[in-house]
PDB file with SEQRES, HELIX, SHEET and CRYST1 records, atoms N, CA, C and O in Angstrom:
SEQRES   1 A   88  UNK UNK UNK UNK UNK UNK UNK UNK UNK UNK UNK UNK UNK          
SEQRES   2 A   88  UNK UNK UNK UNK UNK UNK UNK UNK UNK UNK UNK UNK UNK          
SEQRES   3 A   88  UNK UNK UNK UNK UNK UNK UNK UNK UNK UNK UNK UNK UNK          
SEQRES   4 A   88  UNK UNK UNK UNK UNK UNK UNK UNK UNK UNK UNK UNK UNK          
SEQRES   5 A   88  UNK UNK UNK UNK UNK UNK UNK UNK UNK UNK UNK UNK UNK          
SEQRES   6 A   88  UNK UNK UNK UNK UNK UNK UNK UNK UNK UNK UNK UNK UNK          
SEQRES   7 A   88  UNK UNK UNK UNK UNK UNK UNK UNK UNK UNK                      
HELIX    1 AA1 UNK A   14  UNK A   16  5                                   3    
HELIX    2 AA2 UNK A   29  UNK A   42  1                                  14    
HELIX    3 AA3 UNK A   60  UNK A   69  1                                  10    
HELIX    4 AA4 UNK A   84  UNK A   87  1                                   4    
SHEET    1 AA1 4 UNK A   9  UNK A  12  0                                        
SHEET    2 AA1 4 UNK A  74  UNK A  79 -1                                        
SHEET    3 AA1 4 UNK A  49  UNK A  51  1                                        
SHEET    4 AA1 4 UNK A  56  UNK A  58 -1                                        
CRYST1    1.000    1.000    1.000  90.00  90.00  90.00 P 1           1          
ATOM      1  N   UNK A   1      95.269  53.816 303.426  1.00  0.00           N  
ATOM      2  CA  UNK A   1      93.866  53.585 303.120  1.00  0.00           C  
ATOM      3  C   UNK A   1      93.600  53.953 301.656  1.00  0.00           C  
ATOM      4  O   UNK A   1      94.190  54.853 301.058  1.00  0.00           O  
ATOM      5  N   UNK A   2      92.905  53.375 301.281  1.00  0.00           N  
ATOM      6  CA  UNK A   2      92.316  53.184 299.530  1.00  0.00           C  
ATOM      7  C   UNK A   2      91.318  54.213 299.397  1.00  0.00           C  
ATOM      8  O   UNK A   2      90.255  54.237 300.017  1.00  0.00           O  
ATOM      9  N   UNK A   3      91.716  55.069 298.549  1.00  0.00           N  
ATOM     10  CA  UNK A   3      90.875  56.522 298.141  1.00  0.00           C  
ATOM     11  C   UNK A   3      90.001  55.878 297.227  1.00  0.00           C  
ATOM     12  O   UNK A   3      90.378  55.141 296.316  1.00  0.00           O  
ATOM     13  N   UNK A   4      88.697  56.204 297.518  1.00  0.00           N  
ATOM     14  CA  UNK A   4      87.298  55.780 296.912  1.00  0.00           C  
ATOM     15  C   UNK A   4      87.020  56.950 295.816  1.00  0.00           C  
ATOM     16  O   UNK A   4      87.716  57.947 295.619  1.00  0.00           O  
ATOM     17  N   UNK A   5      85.754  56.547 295.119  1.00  0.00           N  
ATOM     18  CA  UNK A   5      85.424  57.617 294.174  1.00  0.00           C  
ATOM     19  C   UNK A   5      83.975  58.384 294.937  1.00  0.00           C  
ATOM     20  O   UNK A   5      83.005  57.995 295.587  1.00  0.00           O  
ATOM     21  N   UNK A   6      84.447  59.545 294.470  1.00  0.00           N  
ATOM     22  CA  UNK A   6      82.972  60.131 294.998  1.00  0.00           C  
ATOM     23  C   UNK A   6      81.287  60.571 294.094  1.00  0.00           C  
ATOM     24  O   UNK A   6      81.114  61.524 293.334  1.00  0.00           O  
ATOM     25  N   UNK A   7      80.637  59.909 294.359  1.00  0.00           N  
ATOM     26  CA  UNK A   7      79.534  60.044 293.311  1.00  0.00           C  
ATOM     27  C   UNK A   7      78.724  60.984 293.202  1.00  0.00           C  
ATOM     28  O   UNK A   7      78.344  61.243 294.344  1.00  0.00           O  
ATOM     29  N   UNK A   8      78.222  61.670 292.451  1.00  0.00           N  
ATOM     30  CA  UNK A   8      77.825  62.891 292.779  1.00  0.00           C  
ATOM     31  C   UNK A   8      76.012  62.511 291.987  1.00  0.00           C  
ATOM     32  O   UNK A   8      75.847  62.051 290.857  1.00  0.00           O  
ATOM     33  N   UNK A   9      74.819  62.895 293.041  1.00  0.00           N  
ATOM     34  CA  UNK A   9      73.753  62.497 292.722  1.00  0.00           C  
ATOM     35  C   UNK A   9      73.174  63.775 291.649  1.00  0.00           C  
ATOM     36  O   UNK A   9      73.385  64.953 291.939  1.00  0.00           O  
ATOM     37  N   UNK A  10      72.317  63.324 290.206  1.00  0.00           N  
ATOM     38  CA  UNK A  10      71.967  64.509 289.791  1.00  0.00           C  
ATOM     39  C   UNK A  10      70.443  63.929 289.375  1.00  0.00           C  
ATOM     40  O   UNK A  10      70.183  62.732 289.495  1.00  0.00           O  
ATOM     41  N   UNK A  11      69.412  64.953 288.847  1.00  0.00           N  
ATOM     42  CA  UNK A  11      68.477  64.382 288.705  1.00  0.00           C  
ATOM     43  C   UNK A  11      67.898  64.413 287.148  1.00  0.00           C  
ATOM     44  O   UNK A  11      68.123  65.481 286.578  1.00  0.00           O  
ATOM     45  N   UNK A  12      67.294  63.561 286.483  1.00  0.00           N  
ATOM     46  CA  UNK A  12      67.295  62.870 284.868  1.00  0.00           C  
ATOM     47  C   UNK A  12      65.735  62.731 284.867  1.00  0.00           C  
ATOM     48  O   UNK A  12      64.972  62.470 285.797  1.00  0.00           O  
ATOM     49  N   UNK A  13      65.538  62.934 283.804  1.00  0.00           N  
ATOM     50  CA  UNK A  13      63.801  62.837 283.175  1.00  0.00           C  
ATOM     51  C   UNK A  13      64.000  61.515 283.366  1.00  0.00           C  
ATOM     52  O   UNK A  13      65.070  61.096 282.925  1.00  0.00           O  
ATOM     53  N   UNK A  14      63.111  60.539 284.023  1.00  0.00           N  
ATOM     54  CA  UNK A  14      62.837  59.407 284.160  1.00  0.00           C  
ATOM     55  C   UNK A  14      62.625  58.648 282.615  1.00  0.00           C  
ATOM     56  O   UNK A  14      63.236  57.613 282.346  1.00  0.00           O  
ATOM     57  N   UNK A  15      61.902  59.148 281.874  1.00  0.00           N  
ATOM     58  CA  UNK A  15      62.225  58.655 280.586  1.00  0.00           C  
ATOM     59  C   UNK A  15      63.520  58.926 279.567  1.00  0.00           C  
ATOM     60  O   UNK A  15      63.501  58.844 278.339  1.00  0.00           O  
ATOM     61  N   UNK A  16      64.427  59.203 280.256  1.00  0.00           N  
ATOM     62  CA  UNK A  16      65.939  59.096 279.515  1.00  0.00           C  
ATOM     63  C   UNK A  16      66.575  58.063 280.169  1.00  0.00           C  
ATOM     64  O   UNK A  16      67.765  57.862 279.925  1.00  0.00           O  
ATOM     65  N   UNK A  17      65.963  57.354 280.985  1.00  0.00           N  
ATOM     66  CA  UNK A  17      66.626  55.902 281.404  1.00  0.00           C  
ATOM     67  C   UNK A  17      66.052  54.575 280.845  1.00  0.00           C  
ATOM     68  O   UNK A  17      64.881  54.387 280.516  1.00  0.00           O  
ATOM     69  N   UNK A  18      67.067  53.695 280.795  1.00  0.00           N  
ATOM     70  CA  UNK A  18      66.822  52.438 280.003  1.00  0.00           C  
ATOM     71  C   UNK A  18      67.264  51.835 280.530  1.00  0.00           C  
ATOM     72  O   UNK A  18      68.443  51.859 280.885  1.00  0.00           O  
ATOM     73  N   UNK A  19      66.002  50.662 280.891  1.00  0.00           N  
ATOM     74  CA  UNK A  19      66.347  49.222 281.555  1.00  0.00           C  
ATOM     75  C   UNK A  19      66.984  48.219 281.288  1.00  0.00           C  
ATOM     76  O   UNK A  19      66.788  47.727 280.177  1.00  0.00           O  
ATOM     77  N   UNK A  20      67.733  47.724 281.991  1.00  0.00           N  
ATOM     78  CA  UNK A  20      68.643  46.376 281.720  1.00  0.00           C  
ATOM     79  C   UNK A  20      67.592  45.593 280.739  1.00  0.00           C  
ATOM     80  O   UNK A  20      66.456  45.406 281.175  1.00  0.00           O  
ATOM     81  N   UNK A  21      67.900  45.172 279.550  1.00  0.00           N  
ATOM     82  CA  UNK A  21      67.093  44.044 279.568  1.00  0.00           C  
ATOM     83  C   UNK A  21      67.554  42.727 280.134  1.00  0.00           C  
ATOM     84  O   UNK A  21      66.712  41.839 280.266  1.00  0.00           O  
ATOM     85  N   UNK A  22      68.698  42.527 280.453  1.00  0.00           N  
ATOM     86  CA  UNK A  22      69.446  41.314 281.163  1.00  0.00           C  
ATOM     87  C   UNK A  22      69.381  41.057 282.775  1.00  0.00           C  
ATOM     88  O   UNK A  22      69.967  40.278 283.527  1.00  0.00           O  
ATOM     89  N   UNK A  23      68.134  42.347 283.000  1.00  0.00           N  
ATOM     90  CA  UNK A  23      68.228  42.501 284.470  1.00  0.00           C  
ATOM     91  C   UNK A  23      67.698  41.278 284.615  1.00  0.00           C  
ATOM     92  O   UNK A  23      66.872  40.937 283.768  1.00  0.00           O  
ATOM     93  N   UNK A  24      68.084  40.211 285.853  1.00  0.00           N  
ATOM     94  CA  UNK A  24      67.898  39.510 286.208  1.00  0.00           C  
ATOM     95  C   UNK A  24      66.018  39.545 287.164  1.00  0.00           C  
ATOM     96  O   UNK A  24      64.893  39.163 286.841  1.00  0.00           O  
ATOM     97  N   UNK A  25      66.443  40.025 288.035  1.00  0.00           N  
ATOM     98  CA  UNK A  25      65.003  40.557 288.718  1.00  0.00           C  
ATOM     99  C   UNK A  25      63.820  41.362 288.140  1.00  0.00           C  
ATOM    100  O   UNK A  25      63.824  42.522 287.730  1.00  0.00           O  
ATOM    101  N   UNK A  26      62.945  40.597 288.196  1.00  0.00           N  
ATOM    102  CA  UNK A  26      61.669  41.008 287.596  1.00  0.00           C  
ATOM    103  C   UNK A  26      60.295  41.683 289.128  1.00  0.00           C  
ATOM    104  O   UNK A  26      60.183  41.241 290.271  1.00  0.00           O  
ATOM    105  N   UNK A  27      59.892  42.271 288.779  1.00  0.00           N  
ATOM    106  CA  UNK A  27      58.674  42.789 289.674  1.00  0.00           C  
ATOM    107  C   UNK A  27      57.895  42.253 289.535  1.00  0.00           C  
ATOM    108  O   UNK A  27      58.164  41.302 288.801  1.00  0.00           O  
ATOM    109  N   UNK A  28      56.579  42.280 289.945  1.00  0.00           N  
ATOM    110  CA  UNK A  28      55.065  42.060 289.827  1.00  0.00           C  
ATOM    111  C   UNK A  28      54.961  43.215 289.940  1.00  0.00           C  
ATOM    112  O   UNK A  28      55.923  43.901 290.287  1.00  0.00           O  
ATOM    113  N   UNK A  29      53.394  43.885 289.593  1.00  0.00           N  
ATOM    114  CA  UNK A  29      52.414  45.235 289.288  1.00  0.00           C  
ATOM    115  C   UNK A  29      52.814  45.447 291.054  1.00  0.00           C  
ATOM    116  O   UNK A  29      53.516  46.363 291.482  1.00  0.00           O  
ATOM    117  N   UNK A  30      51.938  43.954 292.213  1.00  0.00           N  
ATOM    118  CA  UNK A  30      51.879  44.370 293.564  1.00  0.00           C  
ATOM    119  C   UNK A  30      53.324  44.850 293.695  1.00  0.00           C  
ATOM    120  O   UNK A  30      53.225  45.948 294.242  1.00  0.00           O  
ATOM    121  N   UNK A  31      54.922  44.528 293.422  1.00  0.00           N  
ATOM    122  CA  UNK A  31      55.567  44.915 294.571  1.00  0.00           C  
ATOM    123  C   UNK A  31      55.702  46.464 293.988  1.00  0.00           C  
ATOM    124  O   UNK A  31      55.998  47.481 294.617  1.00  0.00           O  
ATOM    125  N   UNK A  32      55.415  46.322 292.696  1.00  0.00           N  
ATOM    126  CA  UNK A  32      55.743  47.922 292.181  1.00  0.00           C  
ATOM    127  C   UNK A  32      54.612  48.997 292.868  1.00  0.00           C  
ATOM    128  O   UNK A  32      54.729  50.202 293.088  1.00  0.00           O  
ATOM    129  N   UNK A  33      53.686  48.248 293.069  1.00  0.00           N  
ATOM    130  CA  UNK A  33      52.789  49.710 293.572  1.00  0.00           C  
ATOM    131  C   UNK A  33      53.404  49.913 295.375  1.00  0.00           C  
ATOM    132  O   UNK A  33      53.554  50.918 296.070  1.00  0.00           O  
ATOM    133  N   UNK A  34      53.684  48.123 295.691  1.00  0.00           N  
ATOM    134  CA  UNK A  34      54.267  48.749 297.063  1.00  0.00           C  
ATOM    135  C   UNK A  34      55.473  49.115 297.378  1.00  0.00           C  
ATOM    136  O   UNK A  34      55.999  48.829 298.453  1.00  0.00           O  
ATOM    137  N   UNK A  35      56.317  50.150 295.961  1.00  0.00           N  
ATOM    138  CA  UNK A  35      57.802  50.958 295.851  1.00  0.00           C  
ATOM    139  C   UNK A  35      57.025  51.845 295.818  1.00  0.00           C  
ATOM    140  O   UNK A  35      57.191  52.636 296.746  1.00  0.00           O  
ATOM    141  N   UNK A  36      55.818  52.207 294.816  1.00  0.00           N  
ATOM    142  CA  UNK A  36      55.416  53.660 294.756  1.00  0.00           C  
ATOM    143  C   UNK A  36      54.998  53.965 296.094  1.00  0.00           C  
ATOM    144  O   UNK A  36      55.596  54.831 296.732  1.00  0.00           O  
ATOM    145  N   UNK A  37      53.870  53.232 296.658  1.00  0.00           N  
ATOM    146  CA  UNK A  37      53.912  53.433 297.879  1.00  0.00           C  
ATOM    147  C   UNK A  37      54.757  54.274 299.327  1.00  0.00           C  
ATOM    148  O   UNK A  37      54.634  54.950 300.349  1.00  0.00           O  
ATOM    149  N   UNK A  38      55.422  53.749 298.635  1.00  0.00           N  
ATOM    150  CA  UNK A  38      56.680  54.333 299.876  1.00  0.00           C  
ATOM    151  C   UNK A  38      57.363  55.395 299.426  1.00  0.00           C  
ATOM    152  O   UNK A  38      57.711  56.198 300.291  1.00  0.00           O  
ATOM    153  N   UNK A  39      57.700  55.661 298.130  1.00  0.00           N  
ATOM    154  CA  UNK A  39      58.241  56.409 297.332  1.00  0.00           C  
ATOM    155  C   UNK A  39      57.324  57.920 297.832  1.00  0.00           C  
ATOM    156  O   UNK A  39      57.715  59.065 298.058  1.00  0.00           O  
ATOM    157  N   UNK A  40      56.105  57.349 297.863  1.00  0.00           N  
ATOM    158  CA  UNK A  40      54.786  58.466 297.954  1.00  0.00           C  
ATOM    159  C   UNK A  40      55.095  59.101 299.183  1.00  0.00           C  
ATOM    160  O   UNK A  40      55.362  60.270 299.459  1.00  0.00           O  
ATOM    161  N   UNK A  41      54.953  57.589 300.171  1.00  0.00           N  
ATOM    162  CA  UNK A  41      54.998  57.959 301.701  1.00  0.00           C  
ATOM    163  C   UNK A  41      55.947  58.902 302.046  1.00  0.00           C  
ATOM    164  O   UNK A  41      55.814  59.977 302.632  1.00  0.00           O  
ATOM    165  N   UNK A  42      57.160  58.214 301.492  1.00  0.00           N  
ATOM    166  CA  UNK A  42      58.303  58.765 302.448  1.00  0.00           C  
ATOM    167  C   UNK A  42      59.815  59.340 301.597  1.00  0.00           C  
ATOM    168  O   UNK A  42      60.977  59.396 302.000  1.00  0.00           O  
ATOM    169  N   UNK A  43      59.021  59.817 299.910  1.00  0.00           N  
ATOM    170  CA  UNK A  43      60.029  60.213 299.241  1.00  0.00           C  
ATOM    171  C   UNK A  43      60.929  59.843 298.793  1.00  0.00           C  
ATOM    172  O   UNK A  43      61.401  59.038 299.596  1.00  0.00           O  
ATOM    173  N   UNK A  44      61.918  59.956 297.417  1.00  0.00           N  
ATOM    174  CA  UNK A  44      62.466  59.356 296.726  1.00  0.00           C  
ATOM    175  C   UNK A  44      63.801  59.290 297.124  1.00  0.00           C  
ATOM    176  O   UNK A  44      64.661  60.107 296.796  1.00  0.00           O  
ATOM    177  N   UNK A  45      63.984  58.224 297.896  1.00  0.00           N  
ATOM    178  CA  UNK A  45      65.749  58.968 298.478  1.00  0.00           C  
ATOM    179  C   UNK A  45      66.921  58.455 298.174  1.00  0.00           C  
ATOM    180  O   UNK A  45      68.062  58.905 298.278  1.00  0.00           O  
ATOM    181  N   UNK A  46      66.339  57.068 297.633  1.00  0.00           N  
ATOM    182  CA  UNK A  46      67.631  56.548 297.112  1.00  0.00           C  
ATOM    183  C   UNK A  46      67.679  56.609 295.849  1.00  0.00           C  
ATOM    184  O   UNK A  46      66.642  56.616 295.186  1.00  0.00           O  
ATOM    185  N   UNK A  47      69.253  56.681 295.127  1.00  0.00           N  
ATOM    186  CA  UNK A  47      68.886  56.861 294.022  1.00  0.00           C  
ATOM    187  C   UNK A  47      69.405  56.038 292.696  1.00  0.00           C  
ATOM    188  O   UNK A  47      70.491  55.460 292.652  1.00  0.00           O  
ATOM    189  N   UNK A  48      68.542  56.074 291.729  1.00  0.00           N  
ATOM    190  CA  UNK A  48      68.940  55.184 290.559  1.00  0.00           C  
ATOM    191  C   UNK A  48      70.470  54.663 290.311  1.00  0.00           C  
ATOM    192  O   UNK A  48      70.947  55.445 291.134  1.00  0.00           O  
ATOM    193  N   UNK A  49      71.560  53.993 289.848  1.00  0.00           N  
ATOM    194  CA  UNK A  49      72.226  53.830 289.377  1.00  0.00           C  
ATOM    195  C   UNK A  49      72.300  52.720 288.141  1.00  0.00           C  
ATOM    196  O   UNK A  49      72.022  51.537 287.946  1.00  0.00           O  
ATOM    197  N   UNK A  50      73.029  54.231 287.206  1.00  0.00           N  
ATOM    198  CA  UNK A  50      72.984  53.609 285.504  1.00  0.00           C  
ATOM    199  C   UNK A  50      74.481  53.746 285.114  1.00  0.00           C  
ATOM    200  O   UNK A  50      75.272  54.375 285.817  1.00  0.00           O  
ATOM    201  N   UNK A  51      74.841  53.107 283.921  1.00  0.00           N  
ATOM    202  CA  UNK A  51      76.043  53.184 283.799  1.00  0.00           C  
ATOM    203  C   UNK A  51      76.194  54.678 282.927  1.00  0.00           C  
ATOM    204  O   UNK A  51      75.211  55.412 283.030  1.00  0.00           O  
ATOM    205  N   UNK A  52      77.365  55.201 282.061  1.00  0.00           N  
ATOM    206  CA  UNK A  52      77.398  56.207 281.300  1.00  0.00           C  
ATOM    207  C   UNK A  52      76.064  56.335 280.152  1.00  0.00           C  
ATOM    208  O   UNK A  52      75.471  57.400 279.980  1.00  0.00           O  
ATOM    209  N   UNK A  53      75.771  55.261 279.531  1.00  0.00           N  
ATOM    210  CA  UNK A  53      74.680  55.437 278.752  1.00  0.00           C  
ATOM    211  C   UNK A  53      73.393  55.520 279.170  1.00  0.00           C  
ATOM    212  O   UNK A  53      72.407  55.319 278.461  1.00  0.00           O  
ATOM    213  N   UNK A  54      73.396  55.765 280.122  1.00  0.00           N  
ATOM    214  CA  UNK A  54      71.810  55.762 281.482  1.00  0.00           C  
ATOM    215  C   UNK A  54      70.935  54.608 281.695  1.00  0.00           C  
ATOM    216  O   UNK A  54      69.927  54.720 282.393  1.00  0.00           O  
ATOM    217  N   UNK A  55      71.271  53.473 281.119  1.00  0.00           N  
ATOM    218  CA  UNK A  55      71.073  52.114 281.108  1.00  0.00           C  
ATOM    219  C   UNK A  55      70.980  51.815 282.707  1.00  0.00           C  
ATOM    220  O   UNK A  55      71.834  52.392 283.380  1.00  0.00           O  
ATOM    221  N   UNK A  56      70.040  50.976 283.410  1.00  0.00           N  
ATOM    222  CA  UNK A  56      69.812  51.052 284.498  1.00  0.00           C  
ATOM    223  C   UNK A  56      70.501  49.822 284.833  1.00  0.00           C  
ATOM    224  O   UNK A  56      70.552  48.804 284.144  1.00  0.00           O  
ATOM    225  N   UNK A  57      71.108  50.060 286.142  1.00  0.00           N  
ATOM    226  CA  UNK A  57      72.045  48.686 286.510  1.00  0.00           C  
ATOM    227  C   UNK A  57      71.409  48.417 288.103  1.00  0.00           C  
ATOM    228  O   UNK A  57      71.424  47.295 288.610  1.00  0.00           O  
ATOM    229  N   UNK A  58      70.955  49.408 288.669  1.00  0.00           N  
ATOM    230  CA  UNK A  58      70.298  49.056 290.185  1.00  0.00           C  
ATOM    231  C   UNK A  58      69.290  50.007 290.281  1.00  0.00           C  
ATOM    232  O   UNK A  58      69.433  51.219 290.116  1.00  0.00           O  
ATOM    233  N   UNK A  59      68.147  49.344 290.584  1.00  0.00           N  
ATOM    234  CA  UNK A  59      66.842  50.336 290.880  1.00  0.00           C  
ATOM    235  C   UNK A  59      65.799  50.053 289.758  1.00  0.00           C  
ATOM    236  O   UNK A  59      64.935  50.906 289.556  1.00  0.00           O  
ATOM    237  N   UNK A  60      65.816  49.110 289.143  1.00  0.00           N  
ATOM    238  CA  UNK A  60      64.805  48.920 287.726  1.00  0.00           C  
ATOM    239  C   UNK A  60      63.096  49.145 288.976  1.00  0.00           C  
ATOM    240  O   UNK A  60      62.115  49.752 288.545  1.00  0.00           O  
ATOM    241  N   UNK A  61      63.110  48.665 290.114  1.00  0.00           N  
ATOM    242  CA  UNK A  61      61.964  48.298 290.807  1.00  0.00           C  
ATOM    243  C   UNK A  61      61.697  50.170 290.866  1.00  0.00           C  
ATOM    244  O   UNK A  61      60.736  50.763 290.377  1.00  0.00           O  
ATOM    245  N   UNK A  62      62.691  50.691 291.503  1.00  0.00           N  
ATOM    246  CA  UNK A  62      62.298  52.390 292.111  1.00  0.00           C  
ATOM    247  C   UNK A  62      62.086  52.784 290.290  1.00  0.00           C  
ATOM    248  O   UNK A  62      60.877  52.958 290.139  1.00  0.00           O  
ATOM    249  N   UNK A  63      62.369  52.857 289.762  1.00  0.00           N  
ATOM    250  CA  UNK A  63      62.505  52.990 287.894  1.00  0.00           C  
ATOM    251  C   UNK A  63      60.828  53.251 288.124  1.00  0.00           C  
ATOM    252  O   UNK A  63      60.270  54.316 288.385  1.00  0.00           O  
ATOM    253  N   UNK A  64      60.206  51.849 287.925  1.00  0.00           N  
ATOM    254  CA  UNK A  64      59.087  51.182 287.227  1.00  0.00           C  
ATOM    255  C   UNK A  64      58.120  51.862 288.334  1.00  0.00           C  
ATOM    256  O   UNK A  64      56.974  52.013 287.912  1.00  0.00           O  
ATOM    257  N   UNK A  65      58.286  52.199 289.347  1.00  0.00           N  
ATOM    258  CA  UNK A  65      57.484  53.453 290.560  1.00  0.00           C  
ATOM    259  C   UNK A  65      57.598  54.562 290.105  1.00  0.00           C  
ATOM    260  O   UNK A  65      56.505  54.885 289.638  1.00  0.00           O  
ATOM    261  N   UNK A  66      58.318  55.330 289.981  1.00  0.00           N  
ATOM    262  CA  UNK A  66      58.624  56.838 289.705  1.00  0.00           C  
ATOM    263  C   UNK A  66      57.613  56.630 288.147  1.00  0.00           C  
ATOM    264  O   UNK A  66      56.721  57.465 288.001  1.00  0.00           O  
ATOM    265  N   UNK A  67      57.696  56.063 287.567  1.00  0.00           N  
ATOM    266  CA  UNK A  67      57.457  55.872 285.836  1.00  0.00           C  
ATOM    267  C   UNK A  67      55.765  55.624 286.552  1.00  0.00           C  
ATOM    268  O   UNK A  67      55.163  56.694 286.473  1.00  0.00           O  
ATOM    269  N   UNK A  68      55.138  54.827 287.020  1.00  0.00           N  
ATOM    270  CA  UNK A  68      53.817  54.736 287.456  1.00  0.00           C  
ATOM    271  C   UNK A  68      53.199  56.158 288.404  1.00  0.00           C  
ATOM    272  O   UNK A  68      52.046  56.573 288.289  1.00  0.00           O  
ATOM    273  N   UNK A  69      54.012  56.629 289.129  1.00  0.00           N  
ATOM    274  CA  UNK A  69      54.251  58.028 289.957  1.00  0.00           C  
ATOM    275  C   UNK A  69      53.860  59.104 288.772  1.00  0.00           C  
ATOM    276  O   UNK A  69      52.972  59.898 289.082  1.00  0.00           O  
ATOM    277  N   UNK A  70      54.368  59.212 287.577  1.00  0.00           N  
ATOM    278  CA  UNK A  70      54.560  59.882 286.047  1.00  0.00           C  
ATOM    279  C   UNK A  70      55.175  60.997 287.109  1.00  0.00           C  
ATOM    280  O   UNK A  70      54.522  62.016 287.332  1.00  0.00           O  
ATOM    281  N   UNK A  71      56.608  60.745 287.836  1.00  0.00           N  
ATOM    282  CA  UNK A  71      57.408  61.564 287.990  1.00  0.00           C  
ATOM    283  C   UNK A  71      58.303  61.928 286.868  1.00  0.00           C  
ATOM    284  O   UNK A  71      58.639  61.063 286.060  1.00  0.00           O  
ATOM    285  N   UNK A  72      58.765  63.307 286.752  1.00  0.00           N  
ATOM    286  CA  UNK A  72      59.234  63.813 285.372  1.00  0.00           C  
ATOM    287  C   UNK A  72      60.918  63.722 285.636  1.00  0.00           C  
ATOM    288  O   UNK A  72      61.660  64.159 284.756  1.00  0.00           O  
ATOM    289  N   UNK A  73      61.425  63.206 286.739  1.00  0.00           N  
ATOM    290  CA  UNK A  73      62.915  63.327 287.362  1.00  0.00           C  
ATOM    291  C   UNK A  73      63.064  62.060 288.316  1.00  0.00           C  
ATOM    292  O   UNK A  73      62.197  61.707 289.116  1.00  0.00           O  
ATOM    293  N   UNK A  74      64.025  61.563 288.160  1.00  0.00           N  
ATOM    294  CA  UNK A  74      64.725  61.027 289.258  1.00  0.00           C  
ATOM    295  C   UNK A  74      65.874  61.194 289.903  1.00  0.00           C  
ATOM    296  O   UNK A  74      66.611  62.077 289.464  1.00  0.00           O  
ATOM    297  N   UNK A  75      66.271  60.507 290.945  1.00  0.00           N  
ATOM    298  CA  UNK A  75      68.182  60.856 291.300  1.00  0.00           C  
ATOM    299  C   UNK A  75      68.811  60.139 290.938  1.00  0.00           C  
ATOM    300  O   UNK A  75      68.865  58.995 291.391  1.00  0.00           O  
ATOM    301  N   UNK A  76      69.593  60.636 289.869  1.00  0.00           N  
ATOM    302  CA  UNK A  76      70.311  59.203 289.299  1.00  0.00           C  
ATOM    303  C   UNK A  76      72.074  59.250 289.690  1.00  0.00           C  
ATOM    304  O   UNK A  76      72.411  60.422 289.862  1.00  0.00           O  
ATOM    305  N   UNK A  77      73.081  58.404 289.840  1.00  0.00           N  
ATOM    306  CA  UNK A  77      73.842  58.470 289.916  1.00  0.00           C  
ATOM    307  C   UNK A  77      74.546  57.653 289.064  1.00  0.00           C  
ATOM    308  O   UNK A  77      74.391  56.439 288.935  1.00  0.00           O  
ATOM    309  N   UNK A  78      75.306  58.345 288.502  1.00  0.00           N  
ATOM    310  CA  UNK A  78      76.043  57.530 286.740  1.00  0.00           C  
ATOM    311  C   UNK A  78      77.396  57.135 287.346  1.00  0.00           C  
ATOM    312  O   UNK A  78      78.078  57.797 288.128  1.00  0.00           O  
ATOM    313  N   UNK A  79      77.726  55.542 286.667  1.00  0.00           N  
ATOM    314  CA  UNK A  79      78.869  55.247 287.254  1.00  0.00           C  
ATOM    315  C   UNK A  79      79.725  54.421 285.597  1.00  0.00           C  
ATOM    316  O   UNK A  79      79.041  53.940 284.693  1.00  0.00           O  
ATOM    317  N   UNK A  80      80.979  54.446 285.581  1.00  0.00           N  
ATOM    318  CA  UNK A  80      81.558  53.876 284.170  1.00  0.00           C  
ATOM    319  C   UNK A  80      81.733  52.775 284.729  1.00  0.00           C  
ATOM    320  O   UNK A  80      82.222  53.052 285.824  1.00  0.00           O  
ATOM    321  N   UNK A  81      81.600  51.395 284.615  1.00  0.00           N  
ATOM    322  CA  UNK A  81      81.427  50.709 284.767  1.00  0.00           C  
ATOM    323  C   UNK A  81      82.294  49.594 283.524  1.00  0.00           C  
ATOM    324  O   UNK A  81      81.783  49.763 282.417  1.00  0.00           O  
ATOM    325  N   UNK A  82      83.287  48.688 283.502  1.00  0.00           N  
ATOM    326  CA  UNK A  82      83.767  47.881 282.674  1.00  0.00           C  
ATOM    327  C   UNK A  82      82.327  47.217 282.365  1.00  0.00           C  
ATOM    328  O   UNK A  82      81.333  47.198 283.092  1.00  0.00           O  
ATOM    329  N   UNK A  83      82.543  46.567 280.805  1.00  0.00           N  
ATOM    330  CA  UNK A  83      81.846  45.889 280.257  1.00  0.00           C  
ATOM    331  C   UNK A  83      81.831  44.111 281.249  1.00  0.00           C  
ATOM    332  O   UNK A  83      80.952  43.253 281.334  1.00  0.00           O  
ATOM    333  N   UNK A  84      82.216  44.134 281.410  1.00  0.00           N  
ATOM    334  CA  UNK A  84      82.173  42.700 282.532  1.00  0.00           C  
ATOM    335  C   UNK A  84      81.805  42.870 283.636  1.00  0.00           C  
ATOM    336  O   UNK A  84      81.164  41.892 284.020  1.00  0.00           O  
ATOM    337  N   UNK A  85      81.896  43.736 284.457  1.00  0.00           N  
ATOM    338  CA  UNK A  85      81.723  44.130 285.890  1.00  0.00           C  
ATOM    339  C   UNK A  85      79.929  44.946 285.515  1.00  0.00           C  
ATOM    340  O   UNK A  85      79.372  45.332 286.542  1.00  0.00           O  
ATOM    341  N   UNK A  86      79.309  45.125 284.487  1.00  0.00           N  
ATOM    342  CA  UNK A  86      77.831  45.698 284.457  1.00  0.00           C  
ATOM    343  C   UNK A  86      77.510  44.604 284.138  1.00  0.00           C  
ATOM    344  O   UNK A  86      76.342  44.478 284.506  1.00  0.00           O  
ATOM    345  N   UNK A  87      77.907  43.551 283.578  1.00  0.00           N  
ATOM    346  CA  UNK A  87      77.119  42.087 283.529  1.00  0.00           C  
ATOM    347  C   UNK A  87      76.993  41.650 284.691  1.00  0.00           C  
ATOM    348  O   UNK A  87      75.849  41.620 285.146  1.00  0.00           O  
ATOM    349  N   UNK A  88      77.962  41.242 285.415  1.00  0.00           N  
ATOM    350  CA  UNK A  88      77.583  41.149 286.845  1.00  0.00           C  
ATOM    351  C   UNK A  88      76.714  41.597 287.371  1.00  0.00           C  
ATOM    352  O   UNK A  88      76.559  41.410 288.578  1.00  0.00           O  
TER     353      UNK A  88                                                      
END                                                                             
């Protein structure tokens, strides 16, 4: 069996992260208030993933909540990522 990597979650001033600008998926204001929403409801549990430079590669939507939230932290989990495989 193929030994995986283990990620270890830590938590980052929400403004030391930077959004894809190549992110493909865009929000509206509504779906973002209905992430904060839930974020509110039922807490922040999943968490960001950025590559080494904290550049956001999954979660721009939970991002743009926490940032409307003016939460001062998120859970981010940093992954190195090849330059071809974060374009993807």
């Amino acid at each position: 069996m193929k030994s995986r990597k283990k990620y270890q979650i830590e938590y980052l001033a929400t403004s030391s992260l930077h959004p894809n600008p190549r992110n493909a998926r865009k929000h509206s204001e509504k779906q973002i208030a209905q992430i904060a929403a839930s974020i509110d409801a039922f807490d922040n549990l999943e968490p960001i993933v950025t590559d080494t430079k904290l550049m956001i590669v999954a979660g721009h939507g939970r991002w743009l909540a926490a940032t409307k939230l003016k939460f001062l932290q998120v859970p981010v989990i940093r992954v190195e990522f090849s330059p071809s495989y974060s374009r993807a």
